[in-house]
DOSESE-797212 format. One record per residue (C-alpha): residue number from 1; z, x, y. Coordinates in steps of 0.5 Angstrom, whole numbers. Last residue first. Example, Ala and Ser with C-alpha at 12.3 -4.5 7.8 and 13.67 -1.06 7.14 Angstrom:
<sites>
<site base="2" zz="14" xx="27" yy="-2"/>
<site base="1" zz="16" xx="25" yy="-9"/>
</sites>
This chain:
<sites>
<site base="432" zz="-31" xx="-18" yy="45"/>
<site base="431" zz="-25" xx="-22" yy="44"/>
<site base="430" zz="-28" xx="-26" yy="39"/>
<site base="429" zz="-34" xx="-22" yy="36"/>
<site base="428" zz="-41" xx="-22" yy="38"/>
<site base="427" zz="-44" xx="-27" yy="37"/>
<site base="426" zz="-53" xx="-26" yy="35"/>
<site base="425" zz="-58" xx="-31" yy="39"/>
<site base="424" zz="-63" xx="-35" yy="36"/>
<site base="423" zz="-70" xx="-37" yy="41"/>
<site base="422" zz="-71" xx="-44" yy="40"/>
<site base="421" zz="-71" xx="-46" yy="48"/>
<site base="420" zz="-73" xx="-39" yy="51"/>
<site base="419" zz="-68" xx="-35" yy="55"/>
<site base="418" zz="-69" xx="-31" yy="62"/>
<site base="417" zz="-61" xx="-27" yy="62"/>
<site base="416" zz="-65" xx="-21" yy="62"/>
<site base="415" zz="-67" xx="-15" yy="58"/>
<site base="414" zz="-62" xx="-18" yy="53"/>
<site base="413" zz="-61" xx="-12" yy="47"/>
<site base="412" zz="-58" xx="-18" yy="43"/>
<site base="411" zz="-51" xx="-14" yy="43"/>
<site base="410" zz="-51" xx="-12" yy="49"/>
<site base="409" zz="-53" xx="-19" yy="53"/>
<site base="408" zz="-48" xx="-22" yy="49"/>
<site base="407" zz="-43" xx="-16" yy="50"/>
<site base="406" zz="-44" xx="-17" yy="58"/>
<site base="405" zz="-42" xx="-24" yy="58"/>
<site base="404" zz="-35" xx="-23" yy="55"/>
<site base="403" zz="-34" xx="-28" yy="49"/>
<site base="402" zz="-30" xx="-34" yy="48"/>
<site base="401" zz="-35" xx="-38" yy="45"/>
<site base="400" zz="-37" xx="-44" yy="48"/>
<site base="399" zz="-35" xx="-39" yy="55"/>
<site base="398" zz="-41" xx="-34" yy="53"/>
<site base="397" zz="-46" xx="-39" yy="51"/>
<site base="396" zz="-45" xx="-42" yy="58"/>
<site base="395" zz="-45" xx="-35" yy="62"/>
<site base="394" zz="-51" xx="-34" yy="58"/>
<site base="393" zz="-54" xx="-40" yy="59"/>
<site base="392" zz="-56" xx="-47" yy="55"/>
<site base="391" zz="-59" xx="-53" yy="59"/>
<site base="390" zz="-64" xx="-54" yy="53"/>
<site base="389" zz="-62" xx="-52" yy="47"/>
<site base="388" zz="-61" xx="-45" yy="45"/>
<site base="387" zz="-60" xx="-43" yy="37"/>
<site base="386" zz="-52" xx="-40" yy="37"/>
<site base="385" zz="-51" xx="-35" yy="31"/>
<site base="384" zz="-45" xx="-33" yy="29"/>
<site base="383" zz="-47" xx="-34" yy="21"/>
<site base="382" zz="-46" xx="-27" yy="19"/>
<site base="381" zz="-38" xx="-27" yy="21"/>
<site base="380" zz="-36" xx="-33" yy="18"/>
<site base="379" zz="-38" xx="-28" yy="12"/>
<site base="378" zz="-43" xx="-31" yy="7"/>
<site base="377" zz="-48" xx="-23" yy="8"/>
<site base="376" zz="-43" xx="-18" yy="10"/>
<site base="375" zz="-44" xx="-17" yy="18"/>
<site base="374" zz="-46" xx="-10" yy="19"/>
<site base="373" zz="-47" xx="-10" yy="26"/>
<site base="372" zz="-41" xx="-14" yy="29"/>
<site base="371" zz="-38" xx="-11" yy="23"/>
<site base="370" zz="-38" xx="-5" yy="26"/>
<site base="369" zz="-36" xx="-7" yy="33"/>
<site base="368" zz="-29" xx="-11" yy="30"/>
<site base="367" zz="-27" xx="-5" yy="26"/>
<site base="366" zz="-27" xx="1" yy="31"/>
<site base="365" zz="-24" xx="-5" yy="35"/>
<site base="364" zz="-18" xx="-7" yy="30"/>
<site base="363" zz="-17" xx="0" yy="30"/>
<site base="362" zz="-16" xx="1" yy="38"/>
<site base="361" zz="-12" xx="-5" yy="38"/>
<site base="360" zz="-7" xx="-2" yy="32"/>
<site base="359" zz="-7" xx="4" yy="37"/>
<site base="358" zz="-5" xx="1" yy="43"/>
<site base="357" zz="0" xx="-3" yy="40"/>
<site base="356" zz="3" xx="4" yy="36"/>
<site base="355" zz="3" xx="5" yy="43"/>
<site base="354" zz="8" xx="-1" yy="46"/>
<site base="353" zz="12" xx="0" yy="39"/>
<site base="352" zz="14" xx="8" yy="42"/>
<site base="351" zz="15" xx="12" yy="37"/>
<site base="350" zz="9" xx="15" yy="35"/>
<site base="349" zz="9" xx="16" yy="43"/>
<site base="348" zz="15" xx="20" yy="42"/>
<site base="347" zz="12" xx="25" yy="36"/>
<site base="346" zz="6" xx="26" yy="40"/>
<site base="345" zz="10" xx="30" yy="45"/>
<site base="344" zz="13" xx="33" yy="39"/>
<site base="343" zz="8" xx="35" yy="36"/>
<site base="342" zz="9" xx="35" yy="29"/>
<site base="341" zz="8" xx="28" yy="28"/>
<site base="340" zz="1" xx="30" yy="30"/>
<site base="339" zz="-4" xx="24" yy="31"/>
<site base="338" zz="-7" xx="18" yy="29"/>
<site base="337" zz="-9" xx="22" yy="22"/>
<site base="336" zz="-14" xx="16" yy="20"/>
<site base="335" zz="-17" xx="15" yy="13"/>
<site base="334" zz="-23" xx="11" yy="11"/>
<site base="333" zz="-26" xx="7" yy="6"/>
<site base="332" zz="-32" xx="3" yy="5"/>
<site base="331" zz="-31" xx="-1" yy="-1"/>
<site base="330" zz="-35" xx="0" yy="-7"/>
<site base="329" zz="-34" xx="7" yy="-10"/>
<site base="328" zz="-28" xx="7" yy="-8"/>
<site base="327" zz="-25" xx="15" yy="-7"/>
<site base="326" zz="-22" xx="14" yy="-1"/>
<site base="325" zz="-15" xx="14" yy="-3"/>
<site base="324" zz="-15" xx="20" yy="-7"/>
<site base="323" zz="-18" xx="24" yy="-2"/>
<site base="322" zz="-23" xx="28" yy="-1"/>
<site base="321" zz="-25" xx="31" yy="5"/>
<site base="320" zz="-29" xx="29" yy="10"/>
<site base="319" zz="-29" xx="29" yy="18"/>
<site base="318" zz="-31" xx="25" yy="23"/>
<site base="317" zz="-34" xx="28" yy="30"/>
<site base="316" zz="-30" xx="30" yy="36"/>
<site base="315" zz="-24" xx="33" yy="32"/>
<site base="314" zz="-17" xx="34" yy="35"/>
<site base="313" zz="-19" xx="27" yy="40"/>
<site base="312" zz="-16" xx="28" yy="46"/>
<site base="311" zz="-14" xx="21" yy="49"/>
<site base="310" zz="-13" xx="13" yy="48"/>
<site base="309" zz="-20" xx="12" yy="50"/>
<site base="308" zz="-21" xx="18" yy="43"/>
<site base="307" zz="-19" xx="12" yy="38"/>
<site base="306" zz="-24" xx="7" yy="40"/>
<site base="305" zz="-30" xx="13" yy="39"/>
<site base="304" zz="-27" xx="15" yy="32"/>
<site base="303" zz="-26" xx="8" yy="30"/>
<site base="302" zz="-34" xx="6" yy="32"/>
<site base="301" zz="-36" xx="13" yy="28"/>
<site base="300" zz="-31" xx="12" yy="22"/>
<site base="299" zz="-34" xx="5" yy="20"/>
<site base="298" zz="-41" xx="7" yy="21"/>
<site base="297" zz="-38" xx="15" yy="16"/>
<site base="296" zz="-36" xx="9" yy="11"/>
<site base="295" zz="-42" xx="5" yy="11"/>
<site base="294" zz="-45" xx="12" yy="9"/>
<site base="293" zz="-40" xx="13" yy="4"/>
<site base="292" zz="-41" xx="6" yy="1"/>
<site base="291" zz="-48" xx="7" yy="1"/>
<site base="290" zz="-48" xx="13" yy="-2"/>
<site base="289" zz="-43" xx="11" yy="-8"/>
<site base="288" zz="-47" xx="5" yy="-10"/>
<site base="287" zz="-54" xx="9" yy="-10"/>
<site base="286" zz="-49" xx="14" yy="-15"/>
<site base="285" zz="-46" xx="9" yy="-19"/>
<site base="284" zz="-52" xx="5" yy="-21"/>
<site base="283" zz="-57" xx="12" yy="-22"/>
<site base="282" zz="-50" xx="14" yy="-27"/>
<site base="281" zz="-50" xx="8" yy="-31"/>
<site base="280" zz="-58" xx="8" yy="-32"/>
<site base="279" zz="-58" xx="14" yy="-34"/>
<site base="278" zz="-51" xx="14" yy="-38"/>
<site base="277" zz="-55" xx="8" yy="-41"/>
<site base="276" zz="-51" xx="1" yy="-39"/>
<site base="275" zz="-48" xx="-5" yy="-42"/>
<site base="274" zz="-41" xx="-3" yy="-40"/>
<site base="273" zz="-44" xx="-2" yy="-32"/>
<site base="272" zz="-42" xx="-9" yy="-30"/>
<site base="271" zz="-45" xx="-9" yy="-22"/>
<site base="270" zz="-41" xx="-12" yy="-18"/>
<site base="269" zz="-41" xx="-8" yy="-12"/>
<site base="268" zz="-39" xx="-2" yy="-17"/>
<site base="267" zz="-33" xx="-2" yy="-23"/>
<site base="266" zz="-33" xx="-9" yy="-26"/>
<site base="265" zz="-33" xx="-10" yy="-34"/>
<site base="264" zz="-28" xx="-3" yy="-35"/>
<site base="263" zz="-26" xx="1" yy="-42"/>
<site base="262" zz="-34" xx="2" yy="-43"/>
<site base="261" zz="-35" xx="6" yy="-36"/>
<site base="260" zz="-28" xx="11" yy="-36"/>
<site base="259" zz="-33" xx="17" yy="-37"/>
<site base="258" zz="-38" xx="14" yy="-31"/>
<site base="257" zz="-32" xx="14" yy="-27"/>
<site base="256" zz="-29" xx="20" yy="-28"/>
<site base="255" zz="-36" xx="23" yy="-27"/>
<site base="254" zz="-37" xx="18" yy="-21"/>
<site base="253" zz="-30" xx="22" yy="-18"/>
<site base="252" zz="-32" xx="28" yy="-18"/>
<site base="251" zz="-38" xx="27" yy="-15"/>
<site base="250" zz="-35" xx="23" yy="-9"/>
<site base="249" zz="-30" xx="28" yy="-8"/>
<site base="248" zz="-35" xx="33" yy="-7"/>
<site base="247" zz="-40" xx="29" yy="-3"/>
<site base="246" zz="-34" xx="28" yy="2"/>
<site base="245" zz="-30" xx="22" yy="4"/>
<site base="244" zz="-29" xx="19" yy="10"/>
<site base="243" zz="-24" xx="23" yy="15"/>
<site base="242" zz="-22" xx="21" yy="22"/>
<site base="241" zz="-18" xx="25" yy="26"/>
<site base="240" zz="-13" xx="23" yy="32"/>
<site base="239" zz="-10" xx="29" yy="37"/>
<site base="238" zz="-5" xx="35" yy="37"/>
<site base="237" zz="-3" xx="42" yy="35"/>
<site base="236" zz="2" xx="45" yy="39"/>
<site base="235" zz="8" xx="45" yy="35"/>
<site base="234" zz="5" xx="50" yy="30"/>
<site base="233" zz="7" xx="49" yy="22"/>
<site base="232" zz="2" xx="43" yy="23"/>
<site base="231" zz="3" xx="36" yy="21"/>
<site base="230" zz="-2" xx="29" yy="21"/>
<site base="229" zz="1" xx="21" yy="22"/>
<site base="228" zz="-3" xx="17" yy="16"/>
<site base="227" zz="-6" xx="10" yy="17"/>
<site base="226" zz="-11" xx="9" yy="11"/>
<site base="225" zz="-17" xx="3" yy="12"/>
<site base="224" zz="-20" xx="-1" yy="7"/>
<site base="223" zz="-26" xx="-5" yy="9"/>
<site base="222" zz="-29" xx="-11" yy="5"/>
<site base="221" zz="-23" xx="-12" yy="0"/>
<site base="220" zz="-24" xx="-17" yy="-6"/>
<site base="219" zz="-16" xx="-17" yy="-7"/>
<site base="218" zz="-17" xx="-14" yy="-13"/>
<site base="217" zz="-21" xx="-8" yy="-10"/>
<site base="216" zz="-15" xx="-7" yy="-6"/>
<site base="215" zz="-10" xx="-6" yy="-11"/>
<site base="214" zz="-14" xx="-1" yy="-15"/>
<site base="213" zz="-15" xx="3" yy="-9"/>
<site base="212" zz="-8" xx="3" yy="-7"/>
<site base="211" zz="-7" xx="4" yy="-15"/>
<site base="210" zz="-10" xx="10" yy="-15"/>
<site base="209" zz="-6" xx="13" yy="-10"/>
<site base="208" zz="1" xx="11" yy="-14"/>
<site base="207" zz="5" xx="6" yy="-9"/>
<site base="206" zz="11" xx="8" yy="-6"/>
<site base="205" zz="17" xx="3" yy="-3"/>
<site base="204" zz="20" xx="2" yy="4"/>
<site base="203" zz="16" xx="-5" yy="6"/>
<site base="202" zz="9" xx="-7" yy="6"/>
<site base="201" zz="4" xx="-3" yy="2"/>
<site base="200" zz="-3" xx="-5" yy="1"/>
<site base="199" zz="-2" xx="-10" yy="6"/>
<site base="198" zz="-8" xx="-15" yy="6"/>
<site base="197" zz="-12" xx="-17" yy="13"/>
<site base="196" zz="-16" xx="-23" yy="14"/>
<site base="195" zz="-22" xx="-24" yy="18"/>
<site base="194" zz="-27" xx="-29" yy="21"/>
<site base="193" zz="-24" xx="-31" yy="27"/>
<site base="192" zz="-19" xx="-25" yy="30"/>
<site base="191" zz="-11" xx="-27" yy="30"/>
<site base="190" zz="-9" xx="-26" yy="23"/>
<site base="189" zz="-13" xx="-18" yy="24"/>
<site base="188" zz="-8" xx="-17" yy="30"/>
<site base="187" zz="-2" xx="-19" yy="25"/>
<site base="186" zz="-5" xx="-13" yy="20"/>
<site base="185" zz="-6" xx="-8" yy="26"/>
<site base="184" zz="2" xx="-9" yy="28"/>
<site base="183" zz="4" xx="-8" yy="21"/>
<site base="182" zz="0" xx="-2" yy="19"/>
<site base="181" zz="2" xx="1" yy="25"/>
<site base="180" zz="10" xx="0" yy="24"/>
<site base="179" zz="7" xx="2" yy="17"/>
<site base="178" zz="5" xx="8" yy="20"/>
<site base="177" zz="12" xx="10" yy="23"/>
<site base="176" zz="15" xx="9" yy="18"/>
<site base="175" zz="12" xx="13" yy="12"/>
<site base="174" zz="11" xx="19" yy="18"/>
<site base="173" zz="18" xx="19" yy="18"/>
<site base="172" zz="21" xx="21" yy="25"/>
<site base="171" zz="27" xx="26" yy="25"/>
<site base="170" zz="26" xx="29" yy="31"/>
<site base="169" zz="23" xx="35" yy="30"/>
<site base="168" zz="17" xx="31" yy="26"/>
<site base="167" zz="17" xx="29" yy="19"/>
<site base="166" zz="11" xx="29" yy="15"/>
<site base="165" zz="11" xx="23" yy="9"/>
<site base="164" zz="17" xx="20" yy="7"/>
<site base="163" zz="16" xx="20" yy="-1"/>
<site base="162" zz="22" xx="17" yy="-5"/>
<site base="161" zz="19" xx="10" yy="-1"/>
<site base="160" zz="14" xx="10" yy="2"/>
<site base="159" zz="7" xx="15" yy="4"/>
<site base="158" zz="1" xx="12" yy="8"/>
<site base="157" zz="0" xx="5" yy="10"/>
<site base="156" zz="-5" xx="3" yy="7"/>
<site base="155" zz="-10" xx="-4" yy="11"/>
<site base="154" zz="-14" xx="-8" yy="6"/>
<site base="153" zz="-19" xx="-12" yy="11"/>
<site base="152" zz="-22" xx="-17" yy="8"/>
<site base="151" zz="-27" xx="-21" yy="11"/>
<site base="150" zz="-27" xx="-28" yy="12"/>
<site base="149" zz="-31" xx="-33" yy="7"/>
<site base="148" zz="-37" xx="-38" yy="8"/>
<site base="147" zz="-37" xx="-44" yy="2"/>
<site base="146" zz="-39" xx="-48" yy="8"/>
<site base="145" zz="-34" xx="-54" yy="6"/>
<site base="144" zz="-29" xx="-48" yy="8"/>
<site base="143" zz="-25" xx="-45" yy="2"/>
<site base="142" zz="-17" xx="-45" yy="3"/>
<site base="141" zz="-15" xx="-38" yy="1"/>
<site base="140" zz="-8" xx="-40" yy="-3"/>
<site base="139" zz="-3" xx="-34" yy="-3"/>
<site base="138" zz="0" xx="-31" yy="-8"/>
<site base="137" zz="8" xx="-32" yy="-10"/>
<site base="136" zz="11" xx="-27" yy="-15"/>
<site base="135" zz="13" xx="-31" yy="-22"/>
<site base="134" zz="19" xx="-33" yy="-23"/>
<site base="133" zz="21" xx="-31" yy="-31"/>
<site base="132" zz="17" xx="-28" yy="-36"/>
<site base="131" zz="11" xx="-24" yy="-33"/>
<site base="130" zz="13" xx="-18" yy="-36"/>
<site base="129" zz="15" xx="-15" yy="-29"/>
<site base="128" zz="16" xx="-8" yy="-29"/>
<site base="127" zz="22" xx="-4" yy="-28"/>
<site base="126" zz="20" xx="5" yy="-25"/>
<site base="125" zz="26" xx="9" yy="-28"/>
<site base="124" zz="25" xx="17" yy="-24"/>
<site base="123" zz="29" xx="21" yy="-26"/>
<site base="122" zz="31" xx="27" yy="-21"/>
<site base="121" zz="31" xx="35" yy="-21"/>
<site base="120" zz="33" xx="37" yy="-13"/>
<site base="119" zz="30" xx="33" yy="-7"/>
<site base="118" zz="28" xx="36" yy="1"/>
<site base="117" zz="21" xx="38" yy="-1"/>
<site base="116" zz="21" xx="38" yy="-9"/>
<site base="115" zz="25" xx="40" yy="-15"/>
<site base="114" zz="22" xx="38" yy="-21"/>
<site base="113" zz="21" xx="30" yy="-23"/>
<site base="112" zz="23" xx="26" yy="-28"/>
<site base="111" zz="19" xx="19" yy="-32"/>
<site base="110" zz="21" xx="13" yy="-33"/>
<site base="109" zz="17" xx="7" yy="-35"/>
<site base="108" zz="22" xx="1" yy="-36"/>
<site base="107" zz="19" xx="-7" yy="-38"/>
<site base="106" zz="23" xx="-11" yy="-34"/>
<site base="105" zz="26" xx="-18" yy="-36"/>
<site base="104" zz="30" xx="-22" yy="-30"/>
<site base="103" zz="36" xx="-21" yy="-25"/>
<site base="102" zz="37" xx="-14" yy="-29"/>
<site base="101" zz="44" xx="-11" yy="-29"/>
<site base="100" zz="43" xx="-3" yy="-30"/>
<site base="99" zz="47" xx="1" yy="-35"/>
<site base="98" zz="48" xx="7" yy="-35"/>
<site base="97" zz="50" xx="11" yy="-41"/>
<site base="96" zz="54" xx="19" yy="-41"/>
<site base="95" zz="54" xx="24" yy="-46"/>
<site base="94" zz="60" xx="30" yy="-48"/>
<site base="93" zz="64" xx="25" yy="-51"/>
<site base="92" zz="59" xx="21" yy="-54"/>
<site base="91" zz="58" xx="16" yy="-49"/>
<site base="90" zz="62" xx="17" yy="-43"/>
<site base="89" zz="61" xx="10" yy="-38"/>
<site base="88" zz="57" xx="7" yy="-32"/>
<site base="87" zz="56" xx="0" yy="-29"/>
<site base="86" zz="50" xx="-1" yy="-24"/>
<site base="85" zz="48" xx="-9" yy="-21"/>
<site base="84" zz="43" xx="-13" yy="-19"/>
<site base="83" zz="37" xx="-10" yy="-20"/>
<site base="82" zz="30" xx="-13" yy="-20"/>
<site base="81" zz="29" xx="-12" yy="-13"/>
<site base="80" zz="36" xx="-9" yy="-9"/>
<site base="79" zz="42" xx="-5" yy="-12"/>
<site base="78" zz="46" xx="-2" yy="-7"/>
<site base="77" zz="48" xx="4" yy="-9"/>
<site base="76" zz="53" xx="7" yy="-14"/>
<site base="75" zz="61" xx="8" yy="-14"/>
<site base="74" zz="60" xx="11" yy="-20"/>
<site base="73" zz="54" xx="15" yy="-18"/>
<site base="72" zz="57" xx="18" yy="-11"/>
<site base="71" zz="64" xx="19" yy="-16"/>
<site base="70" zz="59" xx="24" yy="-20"/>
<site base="69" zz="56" xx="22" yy="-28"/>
<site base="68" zz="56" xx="26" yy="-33"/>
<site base="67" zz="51" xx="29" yy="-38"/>
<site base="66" zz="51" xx="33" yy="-45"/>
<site base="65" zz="46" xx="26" yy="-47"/>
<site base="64" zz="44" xx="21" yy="-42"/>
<site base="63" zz="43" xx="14" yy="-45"/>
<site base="62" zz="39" xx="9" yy="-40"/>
<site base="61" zz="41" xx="2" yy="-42"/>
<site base="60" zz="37" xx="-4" yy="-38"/>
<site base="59" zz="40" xx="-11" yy="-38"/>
<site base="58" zz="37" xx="-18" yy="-39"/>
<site base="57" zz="43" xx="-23" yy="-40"/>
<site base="56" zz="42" xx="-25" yy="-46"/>
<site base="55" zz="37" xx="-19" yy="-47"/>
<site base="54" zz="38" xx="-12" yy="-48"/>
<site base="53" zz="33" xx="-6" yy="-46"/>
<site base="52" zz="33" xx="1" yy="-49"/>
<site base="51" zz="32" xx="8" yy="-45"/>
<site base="50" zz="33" xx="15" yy="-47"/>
<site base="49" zz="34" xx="19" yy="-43"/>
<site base="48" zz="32" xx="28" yy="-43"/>
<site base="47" zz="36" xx="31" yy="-37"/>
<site base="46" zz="34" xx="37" yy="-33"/>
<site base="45" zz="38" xx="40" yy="-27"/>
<site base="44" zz="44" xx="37" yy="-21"/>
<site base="43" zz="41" xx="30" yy="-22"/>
<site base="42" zz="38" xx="26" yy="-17"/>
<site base="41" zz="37" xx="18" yy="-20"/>
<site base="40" zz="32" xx="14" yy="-18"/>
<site base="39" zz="30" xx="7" yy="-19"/>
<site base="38" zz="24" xx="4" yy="-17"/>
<site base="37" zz="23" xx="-3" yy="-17"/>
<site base="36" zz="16" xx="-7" yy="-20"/>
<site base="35" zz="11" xx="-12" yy="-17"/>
<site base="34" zz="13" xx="-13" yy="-10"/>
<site base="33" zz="16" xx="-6" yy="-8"/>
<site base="32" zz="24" xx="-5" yy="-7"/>
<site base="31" zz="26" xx="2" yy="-7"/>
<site base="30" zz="33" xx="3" yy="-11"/>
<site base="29" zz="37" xx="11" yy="-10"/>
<site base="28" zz="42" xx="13" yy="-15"/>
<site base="27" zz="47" xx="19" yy="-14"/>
<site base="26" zz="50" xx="26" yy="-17"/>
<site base="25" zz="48" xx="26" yy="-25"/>
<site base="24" zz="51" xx="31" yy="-26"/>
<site base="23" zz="48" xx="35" yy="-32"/>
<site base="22" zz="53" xx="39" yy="-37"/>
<site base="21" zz="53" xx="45" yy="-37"/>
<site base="20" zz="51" xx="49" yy="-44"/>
<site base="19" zz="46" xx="53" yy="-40"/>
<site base="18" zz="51" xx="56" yy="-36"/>
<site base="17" zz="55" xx="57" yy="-41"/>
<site base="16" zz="51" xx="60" yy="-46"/>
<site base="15" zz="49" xx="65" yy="-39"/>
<site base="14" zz="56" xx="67" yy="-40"/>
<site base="13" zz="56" xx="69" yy="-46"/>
<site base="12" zz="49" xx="73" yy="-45"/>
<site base="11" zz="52" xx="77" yy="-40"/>
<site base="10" zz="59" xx="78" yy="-43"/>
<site base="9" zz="54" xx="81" yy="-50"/>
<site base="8" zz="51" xx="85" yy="-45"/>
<site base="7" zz="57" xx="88" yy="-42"/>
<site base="6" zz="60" xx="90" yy="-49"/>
<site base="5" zz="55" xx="93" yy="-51"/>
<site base="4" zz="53" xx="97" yy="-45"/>
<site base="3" zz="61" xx="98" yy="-45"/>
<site base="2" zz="60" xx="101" yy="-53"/>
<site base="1" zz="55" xx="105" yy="-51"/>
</sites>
């Protein structure tokens, strides 16, 4: 009896010590983005920080009690973004402070995460601008005397920073490889009369779901477009999906929406549903989300059809489902899978910038056909109409504006090239 004693008694002797081990914070990782910088810190197991900022010059103090700090985090990272320095040092015996040297004032939100994927127990330490120093940059639209605007078309890069999305056999990150994608679809969009790309994301970093929706909808976006690269524990799996989002989806987020009505001024194509009854709120917000997602399924059907000339598709028909990034109710939204990552045929042709060219090509087609057809109204776009005069041809009309002959006839449903003096006929896209 006195050894089971004996025994139990070591057993929880040692567990006291386990448990009394300080954490090692091993290491410290920074992710750039345009509004705020993330700085991650892996740590052996749980910490409870305490953070505080200091002025004259701007620092961040980060304070981690029964904690200490590896050679790998002594001899720290590159500091990038807001950062421009880490120093370390023992506080309170068994505690350890870090200090972040800041090029400006940054209001700090932290918060730790479990282990996950290929990382351990991290603290995550995101620095916000506070609207005191430089201020970002934006770009100056300039208005046409016509007041006609360019569509927007928000483009997200899926994934970033801590998150590397889908890895393939060969180590190829799904976060890089559909921001090269991104990247390449936005400068074909700079190249098409009458449309303007926005970047969601542009760079190594991650940004919440929510906020994506959020971003593009600030930037007055017509068509939010979400690149990813799909996985599946078998190999053979292959082929680009498109995905809208579902009715369930759908529902669930009006209920949030609807809850949130009175703390927002702007929430569905413009209309304020502060002042509204809940019956009304809600009939708003339903013939919003019904549009949009029928608009959305249009969007993904011209996608889908361009996506499956540069081979199988692993769906013939677009998909629903309901993820976060889809769930505007005012932006027709869709999500790309532009192949398996796993697959590692599919896995080199991601790889290859000359793919990635096609499939940025064949995106910008999905988009240009749909709104050749649902051309929003004051867009450049809506006004390419052409009045014949005498003299005109089709083959004139089409050389005037560099367009193939055959899409004009398409797109006016033209039986014959015979044309009435007067008649108004619709352009189609440049390029078209």
């Amino acid at each position: 009896m006195k050894r089971i004693v004996t025994a139990i008694c070591l057993c929880f002797a040692c567990q006291s010590l386990v448990f009394a081990a300080p954490a090692e914070i091993q290491g410290v990782r920074f992710w750039a983005a345009p509004d705020h910088t993330r700085v991650v810190f892996d740590t052996s197991g749980p910490v409870s920080p305490s953070l505080f900022t200091l002025d004259n010059p701007d620092r961040l103090v980060i304070d981690v009690p029964s904690a200490t700090g590896s050679a790998a985090l002594r001899a720290g990272a590159e500091a990038t973004g807001m950062v421009k320095g880490i120093r370390t040092g023992k506080r309170d015996g068994d505690g350890l402070r870090i200090v972040l040297d800041l090029k400006q004032h940054a209001r700090p939100r932290s918060f730790t995460l479990k282990p996950g994927g290929q990382h351990g127990h991290r603290l995550v330490i995101d620095l916000y601008e506070t609207g005191t120093g430089k201020q970002a940059v934006t770009r100056s639209i300039t208005q046409k005397t016509n007041n006609l605007r360019d569509l927007v078309i928000a483009i997200d890069a899926g994934h970033g920073g801590e998150d590397p999305g889908a890895i393939g056999r060969h180590g190829t990150r799904e976060k890089d490889v559909v921001l090269s994608i991104a990247r390449k679809l936005a400068a074909q969009i700079e190249k098409e009369p009458g449309m303007r790309p926005v970047m969601i994301r542009n760079g190594d970093y991650y940004i919440g779901l929510r906020q994506r929706i959020n971003k593009a909808r600030k930037q007055g976006a017509d068509m939010f477009i979400s690149i990813h690269a799909d996985a599946f524990r078998d190999r053979r799996a292959h082929g680009s999906s498109v995905f809208v989002l579902s009715r369930r989806g759908a529902s669930s987020e009006m209920a949030r929406w609807l809850a949130q009505k009175e703390n927002s001024a702007d929430l569905a194509g413009g209309v304020s549903l502060d002042d509204k009854d809940d019956v009304l709120a809600e009939v708003l917000l339903d013939l919003s989300q019904t549009a949009t997602i029928e608009a959305s399924v249009d969007v993904a059907d011209n996608i889908l059809g361009e996506m499956k000339r540069l081979g199988k598709t692993h769906k013939s028909t677009v998909q629903q489902a309901g993820f976060m990034v889809l769930k505007s109710p005012d932006i027709p939204s869709v999500l790309v899978e532009t192949a398996f990552i796993s697959n590692p045929a599919e896995e080199k042709r991601l790889r290859s910038s000359s793919h990635q060219e096609a499939l940025a090509r064949a995106l910008l087609r999905g988009i240009r056909n749909y709104f050749a057809s649902h051309p929003p109204p004051g867009t450049h776009m809506a006004a390419r109409k052409h009045v014949i005069e005498r003299g005109d041809t089709l083959g004139h009309i089409a050389r005037r504006y560099q367009v193939s002959l055959n899409s004009l006839r398409g797109f006016n449903a033209l039986k014959s090239d015979t044309l009435r003096i007067g008649e108004t006929l619709r352009i189609p896209p440049s390029g078209s």
